[in-house]
Structure formats: structure tokens, C-alpha cells
C-alpha positions as CSV (number, residue, x, y, z in Angstrom):
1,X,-46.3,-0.7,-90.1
2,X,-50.1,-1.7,-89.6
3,X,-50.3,1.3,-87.4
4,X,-51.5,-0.5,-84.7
5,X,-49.4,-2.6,-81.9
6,X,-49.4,-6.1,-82.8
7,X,-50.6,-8.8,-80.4
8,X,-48.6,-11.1,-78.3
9,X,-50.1,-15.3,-78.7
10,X,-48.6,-18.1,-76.5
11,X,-49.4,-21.1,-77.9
12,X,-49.0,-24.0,-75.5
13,X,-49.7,-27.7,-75.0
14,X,-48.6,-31.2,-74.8
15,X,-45.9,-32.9,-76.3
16,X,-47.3,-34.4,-79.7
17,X,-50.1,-32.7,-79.8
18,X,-49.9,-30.9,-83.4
19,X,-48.2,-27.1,-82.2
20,X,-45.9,-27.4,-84.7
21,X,-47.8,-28.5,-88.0
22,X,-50.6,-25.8,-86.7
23,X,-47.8,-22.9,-86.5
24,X,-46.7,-23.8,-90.0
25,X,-50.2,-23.6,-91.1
26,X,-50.7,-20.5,-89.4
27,X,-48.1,-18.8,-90.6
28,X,-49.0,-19.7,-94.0
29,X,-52.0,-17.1,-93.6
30,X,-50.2,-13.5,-94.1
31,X,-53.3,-12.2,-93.1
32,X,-52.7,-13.3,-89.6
33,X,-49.7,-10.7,-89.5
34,X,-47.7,-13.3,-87.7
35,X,-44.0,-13.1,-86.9
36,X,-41.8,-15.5,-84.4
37,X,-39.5,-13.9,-81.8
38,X,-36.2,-15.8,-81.8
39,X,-35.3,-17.1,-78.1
40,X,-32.2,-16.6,-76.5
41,X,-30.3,-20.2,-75.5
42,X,-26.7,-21.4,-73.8
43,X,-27.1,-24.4,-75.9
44,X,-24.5,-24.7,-78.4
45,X,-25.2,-23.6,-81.8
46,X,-25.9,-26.6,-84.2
47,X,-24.2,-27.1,-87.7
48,X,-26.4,-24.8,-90.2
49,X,-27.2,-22.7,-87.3
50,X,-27.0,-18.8,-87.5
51,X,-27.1,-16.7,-84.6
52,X,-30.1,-14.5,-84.4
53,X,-32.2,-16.7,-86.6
54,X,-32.6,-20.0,-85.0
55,X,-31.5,-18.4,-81.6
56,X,-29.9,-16.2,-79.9
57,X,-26.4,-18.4,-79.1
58,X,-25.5,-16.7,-75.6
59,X,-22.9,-18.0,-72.7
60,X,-24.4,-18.6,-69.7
61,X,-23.1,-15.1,-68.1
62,X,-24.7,-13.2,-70.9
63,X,-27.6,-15.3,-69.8
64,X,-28.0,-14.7,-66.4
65,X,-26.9,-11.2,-66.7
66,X,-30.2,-11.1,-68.8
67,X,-32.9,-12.4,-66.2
68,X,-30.7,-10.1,-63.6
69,X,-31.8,-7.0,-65.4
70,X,-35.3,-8.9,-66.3
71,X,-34.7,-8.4,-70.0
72,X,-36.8,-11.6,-70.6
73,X,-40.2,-12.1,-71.0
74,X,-39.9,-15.6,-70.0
75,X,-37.1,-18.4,-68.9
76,X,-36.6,-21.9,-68.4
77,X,-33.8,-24.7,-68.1
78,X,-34.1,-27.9,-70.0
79,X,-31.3,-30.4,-70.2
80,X,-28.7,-28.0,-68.3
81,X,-29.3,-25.5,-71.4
82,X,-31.5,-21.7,-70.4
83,X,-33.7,-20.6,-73.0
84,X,-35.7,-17.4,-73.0
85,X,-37.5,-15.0,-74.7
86,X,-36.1,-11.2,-75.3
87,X,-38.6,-8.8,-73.9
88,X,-37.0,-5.7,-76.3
89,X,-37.4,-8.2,-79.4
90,X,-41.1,-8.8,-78.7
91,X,-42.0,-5.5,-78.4
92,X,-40.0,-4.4,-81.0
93,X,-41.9,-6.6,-83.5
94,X,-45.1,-5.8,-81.9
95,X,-44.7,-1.6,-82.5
96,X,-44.3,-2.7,-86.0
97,X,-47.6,-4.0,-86.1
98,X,-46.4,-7.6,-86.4
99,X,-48.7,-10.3,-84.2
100,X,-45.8,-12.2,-82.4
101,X,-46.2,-15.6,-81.5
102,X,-44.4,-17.5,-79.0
103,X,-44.3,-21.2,-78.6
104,X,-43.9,-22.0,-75.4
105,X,-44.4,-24.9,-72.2
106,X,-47.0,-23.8,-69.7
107,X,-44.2,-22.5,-66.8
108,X,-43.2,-20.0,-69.7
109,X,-46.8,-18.9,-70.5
110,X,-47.4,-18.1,-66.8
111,X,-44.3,-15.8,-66.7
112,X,-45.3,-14.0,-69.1
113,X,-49.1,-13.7,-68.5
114,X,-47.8,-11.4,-65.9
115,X,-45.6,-9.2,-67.4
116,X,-48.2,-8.8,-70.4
117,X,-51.7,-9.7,-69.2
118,X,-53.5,-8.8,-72.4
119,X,-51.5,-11.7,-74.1
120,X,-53.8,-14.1,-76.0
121,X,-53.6,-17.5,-74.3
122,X,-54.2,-20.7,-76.0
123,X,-54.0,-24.5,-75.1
124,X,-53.8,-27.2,-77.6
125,X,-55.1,-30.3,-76.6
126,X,-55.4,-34.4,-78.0
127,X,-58.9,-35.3,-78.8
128,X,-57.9,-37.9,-75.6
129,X,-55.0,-38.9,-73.8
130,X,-54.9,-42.2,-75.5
131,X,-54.5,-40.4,-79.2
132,X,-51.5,-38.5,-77.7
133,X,-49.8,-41.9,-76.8
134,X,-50.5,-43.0,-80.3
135,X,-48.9,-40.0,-81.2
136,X,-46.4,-40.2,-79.1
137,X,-45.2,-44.1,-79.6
138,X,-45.9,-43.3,-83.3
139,X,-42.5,-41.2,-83.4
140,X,-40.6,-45.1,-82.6
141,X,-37.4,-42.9,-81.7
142,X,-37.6,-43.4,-78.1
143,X,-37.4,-45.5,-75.2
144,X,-40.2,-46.9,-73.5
145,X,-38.9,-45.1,-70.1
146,X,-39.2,-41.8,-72.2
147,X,-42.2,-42.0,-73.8
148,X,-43.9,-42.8,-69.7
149,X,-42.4,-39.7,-68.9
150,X,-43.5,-37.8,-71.4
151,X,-47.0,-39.2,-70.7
152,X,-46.9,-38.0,-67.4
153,X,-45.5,-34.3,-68.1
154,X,-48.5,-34.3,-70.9
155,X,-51.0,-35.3,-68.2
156,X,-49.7,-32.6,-65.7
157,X,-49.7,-30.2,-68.6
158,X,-53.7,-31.0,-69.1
159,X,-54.2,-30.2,-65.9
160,X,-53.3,-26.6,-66.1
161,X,-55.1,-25.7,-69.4
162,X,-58.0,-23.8,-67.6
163,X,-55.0,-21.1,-67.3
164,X,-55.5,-20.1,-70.8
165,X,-58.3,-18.1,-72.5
166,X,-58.5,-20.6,-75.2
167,X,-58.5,-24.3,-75.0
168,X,-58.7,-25.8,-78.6
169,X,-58.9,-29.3,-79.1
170,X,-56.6,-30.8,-82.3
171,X,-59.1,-33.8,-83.5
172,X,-58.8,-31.8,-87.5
173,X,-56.1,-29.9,-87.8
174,X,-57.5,-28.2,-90.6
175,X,-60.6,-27.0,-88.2
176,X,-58.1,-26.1,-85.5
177,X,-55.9,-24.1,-87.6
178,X,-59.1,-22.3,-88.8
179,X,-60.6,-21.8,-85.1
180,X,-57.1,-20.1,-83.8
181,X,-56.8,-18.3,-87.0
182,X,-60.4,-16.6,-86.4
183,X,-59.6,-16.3,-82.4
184,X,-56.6,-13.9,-83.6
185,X,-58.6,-11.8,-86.0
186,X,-61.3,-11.1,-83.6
187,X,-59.1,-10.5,-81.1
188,X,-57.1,-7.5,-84.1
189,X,-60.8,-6.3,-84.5
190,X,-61.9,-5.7,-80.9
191,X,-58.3,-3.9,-80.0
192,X,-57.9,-0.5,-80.5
């Protein structure tokens, strides 16, 4: 271990706004000390899919047995399917020293925000709304009703990015890899 106990990051924002390609970046840096926390899920496991890598593959039951006994740091229900995020696993990493970052939607980040305030918040945003469309329409595998809707959830997700310490807007993603990466090691500098 590092000795110290790692940090806990939530990075949020809209649909199509880079989180992805700026994770893989990140956690390209071993510097950052970064680790993922694998989520819990109902869905049903995919071909290729190992349980406890991609997910945790849980029935229902299990599931709600789990928020029951507030075993999660965080919930939520998309498509009929629950997916969360194991309270034990993220501490478990984060005694080992490991920074633990959890991708999640903005309903997700609040949950958690109060079961660990000292989390480090941060919002990825578009340069502009109309750049996200681009980016959006760009991925050609969906419907026109789909792509409004996922306009809409991206507005109402803009709305709520004063919530977060840190609101980074994706315009290079070379810069905004580099701003979040230095946002994590001042963060490991001024914690004890």
C-alpha cells in the first residue's frame, strides 16, 4: 500500500461528452494511483462477460437485499436493470491506497456525496450544447426520437453541474485530461 487512504473521484457529465476517452487517458497515468470499482447489476451477463470484472451479475433479490442493508454507495435503475456501487469494494480499494474512481450520472453522485462528503466531485462539460449534438448525431446509431431525448437529459444534466467541486469543460481533451489529472494530485498532496 501507499500508506495513505486513497481518494474517492466521481466523474460525471452528459452523454457524449468525452468521460470515457478521458478515463482511458487517465488511467494511462499510474501516477494517478487510479483503480475502478466494479458495479453491481441485475442485467444479464453479456457473452465474454466475467462476473466480478465487468460487474457484479446479481438477481434482483440479492439486489435489493443490498440497498436493504445500505451496502451501496450508490443506486439507480435504467432500462428495468439496478446497478450500484459496493460500499465494502470502495473502501476496500481505497485502504490500499488505490484512488478509486467511479463513473457515474449526477442522481448517483448525489448519493454518494452524502455518505462520503470529502469525495472529489467533477463535471465534464461540451465546449456548447450545440458540439454535444454534433457529438451526439455523429454516433448515426440512433433514432431521431432518441437523440431529442438525450438532448434533453444532457440539458437537465447542465443544469445541476454547480453540485460539483469541479466543472471542466472538454474543448481539448488532451488539456482536460491534464487539468483533472493535476486536480487529483493536489487533492493526494493536501490530504493527510
Amino acid at each position: 500500500t501507499m500508506g495513505k487512504k486513497g481518494l474517492l473521484i466521481i466523474l460525471s457529465g452528459p452523454s457524449g461528452v468525452g468521460k470515457g476517452t478521458i478515463r482511458k487517458e487517465l488511467f494511462m497515468d499510474e501516477s494517478l494511483h487510479l483503480t475502478y470499482s466494479v458495479s453491481m447489476t441485475t442485467r444479464n451477463k453479456r457473452a465474454g462477460e466475467t462476473n466480478g470484472v465487468e460487474y457484479y451479475f446479481v438477481s434482483r433479490d440479492e439486489f435489493e437485499k443490498n440497498i436493504a442493508e445500505d451496502k451501496l454507495l450508490e443506486y439507480s435503475e435504467f432500462v428495468n436493470n439496478l446497478y450500484g456501487t459496493p460500499a465494502a469494494e470502495v473502501e476496500r480499494l481505497r485502504n490500499e491506497g488505490y484512488n478509486v474512481l467511479l463513473e457515474i450520472e449526477v442522481n448517483g453522485a448525489s448519493q454518494v456525496i452524502q455518505k462520503i462528503p470529502e469525495a472529489i466531485t467533477i463535471f465534464l462539460i461540451p465546449p456548447n450544447l450545440h458540439e454535444l449534438e454534433e457529438r451526439i448525431r455523429g454516433r448515426k446509431s440512433e433514432s431521431n426520437d432518441i437523440i431529442q431525448l438525450r438532448l434533453q437529459k444532457a440539458r437537465n444534466e447542465m443544469k445541476l453541474k454547480n453540485t460539483y467541486k469541479y466543472v471542466i469543460v472538454n474543448s481539448d481533451l488532451k488539456k482536460a485530461t491534464q487539468r483533472i489529472a493535476s486536480i487529483i494530485k493536489k487533492v493526494e498532496r493536501n490530504t493527510l
